[in-house]
N, C-alpha and C positions, 0 to 999 in steps of 0.2 A: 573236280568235285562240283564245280559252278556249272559246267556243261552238262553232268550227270541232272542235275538242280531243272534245269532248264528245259532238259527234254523231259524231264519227269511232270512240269509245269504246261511242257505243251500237250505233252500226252493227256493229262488231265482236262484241258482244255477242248480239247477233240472229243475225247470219248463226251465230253459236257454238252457239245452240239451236237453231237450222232446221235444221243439220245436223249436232248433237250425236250423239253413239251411233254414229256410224259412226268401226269402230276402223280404224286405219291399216295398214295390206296390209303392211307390215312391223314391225308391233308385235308383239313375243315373245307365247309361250307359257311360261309358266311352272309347272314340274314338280315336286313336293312325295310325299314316300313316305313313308308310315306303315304300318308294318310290325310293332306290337309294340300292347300295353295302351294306353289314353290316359291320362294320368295328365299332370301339370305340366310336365316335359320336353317332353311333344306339344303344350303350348299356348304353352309357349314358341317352338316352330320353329315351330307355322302360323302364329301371330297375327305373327311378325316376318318368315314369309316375304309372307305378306300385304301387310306396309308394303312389302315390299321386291317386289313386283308392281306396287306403283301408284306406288314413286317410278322403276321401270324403264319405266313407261309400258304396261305389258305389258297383253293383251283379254283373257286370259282365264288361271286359275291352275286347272290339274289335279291335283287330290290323290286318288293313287290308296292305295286302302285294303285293308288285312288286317289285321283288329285282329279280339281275341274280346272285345272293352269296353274299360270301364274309369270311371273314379273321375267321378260327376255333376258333383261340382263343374267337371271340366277341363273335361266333354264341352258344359258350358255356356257358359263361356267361350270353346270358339272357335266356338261356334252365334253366339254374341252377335258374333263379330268375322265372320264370313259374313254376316250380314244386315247390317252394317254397313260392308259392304266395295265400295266403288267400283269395285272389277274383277270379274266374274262369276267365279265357282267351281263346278267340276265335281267331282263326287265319282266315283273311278271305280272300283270292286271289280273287281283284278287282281291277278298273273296266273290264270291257269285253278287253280281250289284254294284259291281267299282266300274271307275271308269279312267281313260285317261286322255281325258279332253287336251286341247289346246297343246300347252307347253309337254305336257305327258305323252301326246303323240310322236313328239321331235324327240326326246329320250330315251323311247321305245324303239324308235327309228337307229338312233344312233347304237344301242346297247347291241353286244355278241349276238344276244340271244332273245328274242322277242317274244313273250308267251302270252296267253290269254286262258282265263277259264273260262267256264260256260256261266254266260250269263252278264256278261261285260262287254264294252263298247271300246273305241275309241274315235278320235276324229276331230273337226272341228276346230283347224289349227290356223284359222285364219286371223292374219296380226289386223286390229287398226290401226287407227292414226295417233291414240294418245298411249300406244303401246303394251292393250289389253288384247285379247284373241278373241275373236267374236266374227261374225258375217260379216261381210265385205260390203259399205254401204252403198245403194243405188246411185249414178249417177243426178245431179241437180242441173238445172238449166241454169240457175243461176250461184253455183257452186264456184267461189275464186279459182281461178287455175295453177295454182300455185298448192293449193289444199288437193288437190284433185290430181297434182305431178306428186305430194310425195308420199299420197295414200298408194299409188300403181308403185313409185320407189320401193317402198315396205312390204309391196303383196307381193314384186319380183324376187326381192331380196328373200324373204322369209319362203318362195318356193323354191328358188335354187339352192338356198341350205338346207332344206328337207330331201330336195332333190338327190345335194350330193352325198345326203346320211343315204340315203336308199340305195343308190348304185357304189358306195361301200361294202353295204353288208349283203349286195343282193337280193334286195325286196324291191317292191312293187313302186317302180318310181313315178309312174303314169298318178296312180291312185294316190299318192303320199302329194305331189302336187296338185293333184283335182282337192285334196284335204284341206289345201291353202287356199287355192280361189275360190273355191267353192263351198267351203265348209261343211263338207259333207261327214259323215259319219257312218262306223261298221259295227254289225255285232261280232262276235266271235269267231262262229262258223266261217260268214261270208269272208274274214278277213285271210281264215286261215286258207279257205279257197284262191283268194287273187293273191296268196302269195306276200302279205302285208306283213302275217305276223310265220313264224317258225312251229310253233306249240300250240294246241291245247292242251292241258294238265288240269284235273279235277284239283288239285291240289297242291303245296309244294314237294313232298314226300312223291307226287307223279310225277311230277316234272323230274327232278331228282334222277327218277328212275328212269325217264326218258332220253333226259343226256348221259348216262352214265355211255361210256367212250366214245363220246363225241369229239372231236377235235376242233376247237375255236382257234384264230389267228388273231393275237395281242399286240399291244405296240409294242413287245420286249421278241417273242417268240409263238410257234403252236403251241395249244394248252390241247393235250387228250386229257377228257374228265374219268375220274373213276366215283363219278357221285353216289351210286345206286348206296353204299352201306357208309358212308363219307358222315363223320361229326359234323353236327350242325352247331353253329354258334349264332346267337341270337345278340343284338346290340341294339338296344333302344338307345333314344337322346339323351345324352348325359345332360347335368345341371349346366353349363355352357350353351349348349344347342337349346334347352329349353329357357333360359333367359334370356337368348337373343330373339326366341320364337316370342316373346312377350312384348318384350320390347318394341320390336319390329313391325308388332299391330300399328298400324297407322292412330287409331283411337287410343290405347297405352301411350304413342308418345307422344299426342297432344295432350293428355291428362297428367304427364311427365311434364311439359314443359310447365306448363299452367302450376301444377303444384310447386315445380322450381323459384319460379319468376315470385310467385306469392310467400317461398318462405323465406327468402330473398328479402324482400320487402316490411314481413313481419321483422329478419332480422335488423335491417337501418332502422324502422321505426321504435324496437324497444331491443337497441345493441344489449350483450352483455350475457343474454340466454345460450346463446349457441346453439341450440336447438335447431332455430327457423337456417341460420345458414349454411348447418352441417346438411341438412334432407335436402335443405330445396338446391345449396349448388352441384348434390349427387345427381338427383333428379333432372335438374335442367341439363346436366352432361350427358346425362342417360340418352335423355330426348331427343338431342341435339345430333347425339351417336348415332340412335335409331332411325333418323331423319335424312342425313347423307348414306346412309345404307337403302333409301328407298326413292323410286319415281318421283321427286318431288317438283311442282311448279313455285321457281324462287318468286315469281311472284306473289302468293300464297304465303311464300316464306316472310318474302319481305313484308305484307300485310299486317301477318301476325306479330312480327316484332315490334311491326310500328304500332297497332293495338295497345302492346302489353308496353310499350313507351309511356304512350298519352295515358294509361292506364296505373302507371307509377307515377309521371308526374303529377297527375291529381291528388296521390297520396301526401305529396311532400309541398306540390303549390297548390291550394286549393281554386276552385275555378267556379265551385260550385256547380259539377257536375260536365260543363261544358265540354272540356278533353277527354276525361273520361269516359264520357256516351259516345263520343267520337272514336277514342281507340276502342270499345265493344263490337261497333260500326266494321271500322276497319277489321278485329277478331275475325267476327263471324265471316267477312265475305272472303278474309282469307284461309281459314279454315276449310270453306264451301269448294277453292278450286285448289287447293294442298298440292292432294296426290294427282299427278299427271300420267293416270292410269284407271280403266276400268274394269280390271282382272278381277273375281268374285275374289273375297277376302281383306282387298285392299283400299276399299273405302271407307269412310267418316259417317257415322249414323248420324243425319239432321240433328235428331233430337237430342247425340251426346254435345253437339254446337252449341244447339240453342242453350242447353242444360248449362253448359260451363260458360254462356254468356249471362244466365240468369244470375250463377253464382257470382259474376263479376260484379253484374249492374246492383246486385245486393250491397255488397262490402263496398262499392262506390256509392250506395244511397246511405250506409254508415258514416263513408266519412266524409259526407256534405252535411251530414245532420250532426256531425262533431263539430265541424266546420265553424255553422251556424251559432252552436250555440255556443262554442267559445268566443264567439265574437259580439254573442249578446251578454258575456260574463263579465263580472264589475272586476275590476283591477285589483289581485291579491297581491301582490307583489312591495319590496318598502315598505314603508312606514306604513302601508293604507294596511296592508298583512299583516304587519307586526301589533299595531295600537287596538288594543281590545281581546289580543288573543289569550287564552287560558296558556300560559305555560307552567314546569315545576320547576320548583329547585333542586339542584345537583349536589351545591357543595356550600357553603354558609363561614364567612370570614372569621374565625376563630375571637378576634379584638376586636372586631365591630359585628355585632349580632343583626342590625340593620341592614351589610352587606353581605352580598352571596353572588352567586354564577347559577344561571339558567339555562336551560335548551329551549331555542326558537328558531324555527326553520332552519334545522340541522343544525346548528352555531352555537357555539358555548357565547354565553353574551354576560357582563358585569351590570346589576343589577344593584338595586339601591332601593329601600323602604321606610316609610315613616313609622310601621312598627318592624318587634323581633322577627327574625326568619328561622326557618328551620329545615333539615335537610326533608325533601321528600313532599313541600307544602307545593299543593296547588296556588298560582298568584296569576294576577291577572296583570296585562302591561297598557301602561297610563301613559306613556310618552317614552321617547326616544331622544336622551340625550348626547349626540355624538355614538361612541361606542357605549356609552353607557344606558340599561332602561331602567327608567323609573316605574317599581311595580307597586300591588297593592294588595292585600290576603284576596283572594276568590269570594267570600263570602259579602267582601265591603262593599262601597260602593266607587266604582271608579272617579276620582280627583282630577280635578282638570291639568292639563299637560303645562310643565314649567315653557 
């Protein structure tokens, strides 16, 4: 029975691979839009639309593209999740006016199926030196050589990886590394000419119908498409991919940390609300999050912390402004070189810098002028607080009408009168004897202290 079990096991197994790759006539298509920078957010929604392609069984996942780059590290983790993807992947630069600059041309490169519509570019995939894609800068005469060894580092590296997506998929590897040192750029047509891209498609419904039994080569097995009449299933960012996309702005989590650190600060200063420390220690995690998920220069890092240091202890030691002005100092210039990157999307607007240092240097000119004028305040505290203050009475000695209990600065205090008391009477306090005060009605005139 086991041996019946077994060949019945291998048989299955056979007939699996004789007629593997051929996808099932109604197996989805699966729809994916990237439409902004690539950055962590985007590698979160493709690498998880991806699982969620091959656990729906789906032939083939369409990622249509308009991106002007974005951050190497993302753009390589979802290269790495495409060639490691059991369901073929079409990259499609749409609609008519998209483009896929920089980090989108290596994506393109690397994906099954390369398409373009009319009226789209791509190109321009040349890395710099702080890890943005942009033109390869001129040599300087007086350029370090050491700046000068690992820009050529960068420009070899980033064409031999384009290089070897090209002679993968069999596209144009000459022109995909002229795209790196050169930064060159194609329209549609010409690209489909030299062989760059597979498709033009007016659409995704033509494209569709373009590949219907095409056969792609996956990292699992062949996929023959039967797209032409194939369900389409459409997945935008769910709440996940879209709060990382927020976060992830470089300006969101500097306005993260900043609102962290300060409700922080509201909480030590007036403990007991819970408020200031619930948001701002969500917010400073948030930021914090947001911050190792992107290009950051720790030095910038470090700037800002020491900022928002000197910036708290002026809160709690006053200086009269001195450390204060000085961590604003430090804010700003670390704020200014943060991100370690020039990728459009991924910069700090001046003006939100200056903005959230005006906001500092405010609440630091508050509490100098608290500072100040507690230190010009006469001494309430003791007996100088207590002698002359209006307090009432509570509660009134039942066998002596002359004694009672008052409230003065929060304290039940024994109290003593040269006339009757009554509960609820305004009196005013004449001296301080021991634990006991000697009061007097409100209305009298205060008697000199025993």
């Amino acid at each position: 029975m086991n041996v019946q079990r077994c060949r019945g096991l291998l048989l299955v197994l056979l007939l699996a691979f004789l007629t593997g790759g051929q996808a099932a006539p109604g197996s989805p298509v699966l729809h994916l839009r990237v439409s902004d920078a690539i950055g962590p957010a985007t590698v979160d929604y493709l690498v998880r639309g991806l699982e969620f392609a091959q656990a729906q069984q789906a032939q083939l996942v369409v990622i249509e593209l308009d991106t002007p780059g974005g951050l190497d590290s993302s753009m390589r983790a979802i290269i790495k999740a495409i060639l490691a993807s059991p369901v073929p992947v079409a990259s499609f630069v749409a609609p008519g006016g998209a483009r896929a600059a920089s980090a989108g041309t290596y994506i393109l490169y690397a994906s099954h199926v390369a398409a373009m519509a009319p009226g789209t570019n791509l190109g321009a995939a040349t890395p710099i030196q702080l890890g943005g894609l942009s033109k390869e800068p001129a040599p300087e005469k007086n350029k370090p050589a050491s700046e000068d060894t690992l820009a050529r580092k960068q420009i070899n590296d980033a064409a031999a990886y384009i290089r070897g997506l090209a002679q993968l998929r069999g596209r144009n590897a000459d022109w995909a590394e002229k795209a790196v040192r050169e930064a060159v750029s194609l329209p549609a047509s010409e690209a489909l000419a030299l062989k760059v891209i597979d498709r033009i498609a007016a659409d995704l419904p033509d494209l569709l119908r373009q590949l219907d039994g095409q056969t792609l080569n996956t990292a699992a097995q062949p996929v023959t498409l039967h797209s032409r009449e194939a369900p389409l299933l459409q997945r935008e960012p769910d709440w996940r991919s879209r709060l990382l996309a927020v976060i992830t702005n470089p300006s969101v989590a500097l306005i993260l940390m900043m609102v962290g650190v300060y409700g922080l600060l509201f909480e030590f200063m007036s403990p007991g609300s819970g408020v200031g420390g619930v948001v701002g220690g969500i917010c400073l995690l948030l930021g914090l999050y947001a911050l190792q998920l992107l290009p950051v220069n720790y030095a910038g890092v470090g700037l800002i912390l020491l900022g928002i240091a000197f910036m708290v202890a002026e809160a709690f030691l006053p200086s009269f402004g001195i450390i204060g002005f000085g961590g604003i100092v430090a804010f700003v210039v670390g704020a200014v070189i943060l991100l370690d990157t020039d990728v459009p999307g991924f910069g700090i607007p001046l003006p939100l810098i200056f903005g959230l240092a005006l906001v500092s240097a405010l609440l630091l000119v508050g509490l100098v002028g608290m500072a100040v004028k507690a230190r010009k305040r006469v001494l309430v505290s003791g007996d100088a607080g207590l002698v002359g203050s209006l307090v009432q009475v509570t509660a009134v000695n039942r066998d002596d009408p002359f004694s009672a209990w008052v409230q003065a600065q929060g304290e039940q205090w024994q109290a003593q009168s040269q006339t009757p008391l009554h509960c609820g009477q305004h009196v005013r306090v004449v001296s301080r004897n021991g634990l006991q005060l000697n009061v007097s009605a409100a209305a009298e005139q205060p008697i000199s202290g025993e």
